[in-house]
C-alpha positions in Angstrom: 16.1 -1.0 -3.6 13.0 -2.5 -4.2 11.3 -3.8 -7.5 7.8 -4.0 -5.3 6.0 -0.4 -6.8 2.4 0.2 -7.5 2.1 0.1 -11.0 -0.7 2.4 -11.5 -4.4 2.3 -12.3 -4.6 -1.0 -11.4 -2.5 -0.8 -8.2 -0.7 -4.1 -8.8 2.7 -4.8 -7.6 5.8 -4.8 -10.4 7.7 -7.0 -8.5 5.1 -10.1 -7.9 1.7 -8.4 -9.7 0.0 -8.9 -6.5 -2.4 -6.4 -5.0 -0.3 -3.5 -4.0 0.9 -3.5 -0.8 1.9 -7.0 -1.2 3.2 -8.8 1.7 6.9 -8.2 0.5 6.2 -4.4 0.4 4.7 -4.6 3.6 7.3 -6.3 5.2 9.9 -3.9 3.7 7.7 -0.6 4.7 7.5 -1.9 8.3 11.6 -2.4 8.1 12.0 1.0 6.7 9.5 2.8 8.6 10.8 0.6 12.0 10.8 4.0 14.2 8.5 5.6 12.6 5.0 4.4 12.2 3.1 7.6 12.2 4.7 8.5 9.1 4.4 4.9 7.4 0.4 5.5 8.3 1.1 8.6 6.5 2.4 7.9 3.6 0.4 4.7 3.3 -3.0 6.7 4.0 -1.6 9.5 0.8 -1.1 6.2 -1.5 -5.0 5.0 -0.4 -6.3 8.2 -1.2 -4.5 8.2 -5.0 -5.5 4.4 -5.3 -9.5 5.6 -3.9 -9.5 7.5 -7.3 -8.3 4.8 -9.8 -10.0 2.1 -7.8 -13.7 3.3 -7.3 -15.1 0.1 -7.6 -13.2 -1.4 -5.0 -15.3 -1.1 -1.6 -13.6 1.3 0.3 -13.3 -1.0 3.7 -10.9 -3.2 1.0 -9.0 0.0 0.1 -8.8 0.5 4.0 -8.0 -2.5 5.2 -5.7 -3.2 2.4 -3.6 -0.1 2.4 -3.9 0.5 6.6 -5.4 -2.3 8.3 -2.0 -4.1 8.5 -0.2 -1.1 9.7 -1.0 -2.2 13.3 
């Protein structure tokens, strides 16, 4: 179980308080989600549109690149 959660407005990471999805996340999504990207790009893309709403001053390529862009 991981401690690496969005704590929310600020989408920060509990476990390290980096920007959430922090590397370790990332790394653990891509384990979990091994056979399964469409849905990892799924439930990543649900979490960017939640974080769109806390984070509107963030530039949304950010938001994009940071919650999809490493997906690939």
């Amino acid at each position: 179980m991981t401690t690496h959660h969005p704590i929310k407005p600020a989408w920060t990471c509990g476990g390290c308080a980096g920007e959430w999805p922090c590397q370790t996340r990332c790394q653990e999504l891509r384990a979990e989600y091994d056979r399964a990207p469409v849905s990892m790009a799924l439930y990543l893309a649900a979490q960017l549109v939640d974080a769109a709403h806390d984070l509107a001053h963030v530039p949304a390529r950010h938001l994009r690149y940071r919650f999809l862009g490493w997906t690939r």
